[in-house]
C-alpha positions in Angstrom: 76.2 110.4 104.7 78.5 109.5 107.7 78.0 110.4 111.0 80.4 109.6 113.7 78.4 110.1 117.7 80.5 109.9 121.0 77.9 108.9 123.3 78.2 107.9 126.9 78.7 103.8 127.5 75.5 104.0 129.7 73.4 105.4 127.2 74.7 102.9 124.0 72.4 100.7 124.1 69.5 102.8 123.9 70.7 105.1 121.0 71.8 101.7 119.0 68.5 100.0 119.6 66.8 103.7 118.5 68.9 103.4 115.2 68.4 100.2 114.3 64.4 100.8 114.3 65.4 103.0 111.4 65.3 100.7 108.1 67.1 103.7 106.5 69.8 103.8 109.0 72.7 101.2 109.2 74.4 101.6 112.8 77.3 100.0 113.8 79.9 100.3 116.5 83.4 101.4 116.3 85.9 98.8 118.0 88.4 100.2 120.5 90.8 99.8 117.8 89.3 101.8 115.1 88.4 104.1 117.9 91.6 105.1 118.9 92.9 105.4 115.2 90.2 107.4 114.4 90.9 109.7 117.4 94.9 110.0 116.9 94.0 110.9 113.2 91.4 113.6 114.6 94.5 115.0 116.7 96.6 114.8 113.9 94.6 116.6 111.5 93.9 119.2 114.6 97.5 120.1 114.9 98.2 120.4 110.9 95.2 122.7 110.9 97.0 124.8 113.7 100.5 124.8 112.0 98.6 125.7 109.4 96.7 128.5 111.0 100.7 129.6 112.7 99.4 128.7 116.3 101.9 125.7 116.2 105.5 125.4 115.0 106.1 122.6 112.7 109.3 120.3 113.9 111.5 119.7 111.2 112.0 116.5 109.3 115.5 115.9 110.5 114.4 116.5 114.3 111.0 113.8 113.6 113.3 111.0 111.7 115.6 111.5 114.7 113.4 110.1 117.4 112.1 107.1 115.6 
């Protein structure tokens, strides 16, 4: 099983240290880089679910392809 944390920088160390202790536990951190993709995808699925849900319009294609 995965589990993704948000913890605050200050307190990273401690909680990293703590998992590590576990031999059943493999910890490692995110870089910013796989942080902020795993965030945008988080948003991404967010607003499907709402469009989804019809608390969102969907844009169409046509309006999408135009501002690329």
């Amino acid at each position: 099983m995965k589990i993704l944390l948000d913890i605050k920088d200050d307190k990273a160390a401690f909680i990293m240290e703590l998992l590590r202790n576990f031999k059943f536990v493999k910890a490692e951190p995110l870089t910013p880089y796989s942080a902020e993709v795993l965030e945008g995808l988080q948003e991404a699925v967010e607003e499907v679910n709402q469009i989804k849900a019809g608390k969102k319009k969907a844009q169409p294609l046509s309006e999408f392809l135009n501002e690329l």
